[in-house]
N, C-alpha and C positions, 0 to 999 in steps of 0.2 A: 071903722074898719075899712082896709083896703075897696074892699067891693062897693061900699055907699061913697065912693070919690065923685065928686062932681066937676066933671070935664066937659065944659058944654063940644060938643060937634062944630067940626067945621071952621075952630079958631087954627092959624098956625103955630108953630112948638115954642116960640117967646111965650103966647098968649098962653099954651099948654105948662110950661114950666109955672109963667109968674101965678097961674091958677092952682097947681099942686102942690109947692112949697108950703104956700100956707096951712093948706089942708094937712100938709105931710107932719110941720110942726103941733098942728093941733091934735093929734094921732100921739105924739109921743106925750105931750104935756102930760105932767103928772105923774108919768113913769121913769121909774129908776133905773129898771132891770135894763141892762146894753145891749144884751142878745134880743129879747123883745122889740127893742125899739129899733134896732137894725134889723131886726126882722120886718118888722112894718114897714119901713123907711122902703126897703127892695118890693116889698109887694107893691107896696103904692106905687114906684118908678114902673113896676115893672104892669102892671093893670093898667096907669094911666096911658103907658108909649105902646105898649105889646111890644116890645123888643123880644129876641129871640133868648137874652139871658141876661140878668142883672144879680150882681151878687158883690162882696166885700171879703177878700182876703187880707189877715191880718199876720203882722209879724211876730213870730215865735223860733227861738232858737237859731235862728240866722236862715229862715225860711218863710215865705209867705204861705201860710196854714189857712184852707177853705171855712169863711165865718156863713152868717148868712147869706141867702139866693135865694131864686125864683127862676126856674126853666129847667132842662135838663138835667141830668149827671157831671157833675163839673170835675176838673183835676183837681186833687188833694192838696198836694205841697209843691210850689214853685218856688226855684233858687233864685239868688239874687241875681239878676244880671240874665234872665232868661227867658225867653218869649216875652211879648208886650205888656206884663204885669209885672215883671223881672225886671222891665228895663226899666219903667215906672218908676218902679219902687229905687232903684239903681242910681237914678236920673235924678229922682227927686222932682219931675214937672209932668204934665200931661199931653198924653200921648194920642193922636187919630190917628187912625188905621185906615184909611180909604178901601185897601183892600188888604185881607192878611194872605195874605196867598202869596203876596213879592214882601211881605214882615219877616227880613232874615233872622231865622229862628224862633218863628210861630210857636206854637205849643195848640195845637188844635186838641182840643174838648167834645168840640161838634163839629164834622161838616157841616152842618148848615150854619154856620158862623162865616157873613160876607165881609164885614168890617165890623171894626174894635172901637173902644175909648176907655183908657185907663188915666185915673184919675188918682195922684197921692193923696194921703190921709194924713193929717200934721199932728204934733203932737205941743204944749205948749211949748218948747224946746226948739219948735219946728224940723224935728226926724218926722221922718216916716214910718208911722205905726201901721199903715196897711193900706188898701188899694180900692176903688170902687171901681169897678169893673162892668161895662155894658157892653153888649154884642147884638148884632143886627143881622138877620137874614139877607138884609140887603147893601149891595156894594155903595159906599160911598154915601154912608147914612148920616154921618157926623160932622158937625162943624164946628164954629166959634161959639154958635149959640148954646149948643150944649154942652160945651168946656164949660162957660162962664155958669150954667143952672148947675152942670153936675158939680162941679168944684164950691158950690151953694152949699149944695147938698154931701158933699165931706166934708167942710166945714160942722156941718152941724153933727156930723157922727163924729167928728174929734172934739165935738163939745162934748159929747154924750158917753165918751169915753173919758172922760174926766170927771162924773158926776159922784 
């Protein structure tokens, strides 16, 4: 479970990441159910960083439709091409947001949302079947290192969405 994660204290977020993927994997193993295991998948992201919002929007009827999260009240349905999960998904590549405040055509969810990272979700086809989605209380939270762990970590929900 989410809550027995063992994140030692004091490593920095390489050491954070390459320590919760495996854990994150060993969380799902064994399970088939896709909502469950993405459900997990966000708690663990989101218990291990305390980000201010982790979650996965998935594509339905030509919209990206709210799957699992962890944080807040999130927005339901984002179109394609629209705030930084729109564009995502639009773009086909991953997205940092230093700050969404100058993101022309944000979609704010929360104020307290300082910067973004939206991450495509592949499908074996390589479309984009939906978005993993983090947001940070604080400006200029994200870099390359967590492009390279979250995109890990889509990777493994477009595995799990093929099970």
């Amino acid at each position: 479970m989410a809550e027995d994660l063992n994140i030692p204290a004091g490593i920095n977020r390489t050491e954070q990441y390459e320590s919760l993927i495996p854990q994150l994997r060993s969380i799902i193993t064994g399970e088939t159910d896709f909502v469950a295991n993405t459900g997990n998948l966000m708690a663990g992201l989101h218990s291990a960083f305390g980000f201010h919002w982790v979650g996965c929007y998935f594509v339905k009827n030509d919209q990206l439709v709210l799957g699992p999260f962890q944080g807040p009240v999130a927005c339901t349905r984002i179109a394609l091409g629209k705030g930084v999960c729109g564009t995502s998904w639009k773009e086909a590549h991953t997205i940092i947001v230093p700050n969404v405040d100058v993101f022309p055509g944000h979609i704010s969810c929360s104020s307290l949302s300082k910067s973004e990272i939206v991450v495509p979700i592949f499908n074996i086809e390589n479309n984009v079947i939906g978005v993993l989605d983090v947001d940070s209380s604080e400006l200029n939270d994200f870099d390359q290192t967590d492009q390279k762990y979250l995109e890990e970590i889509a990777s493994i929900i477009s595995q799990l969405a093929h099970l």
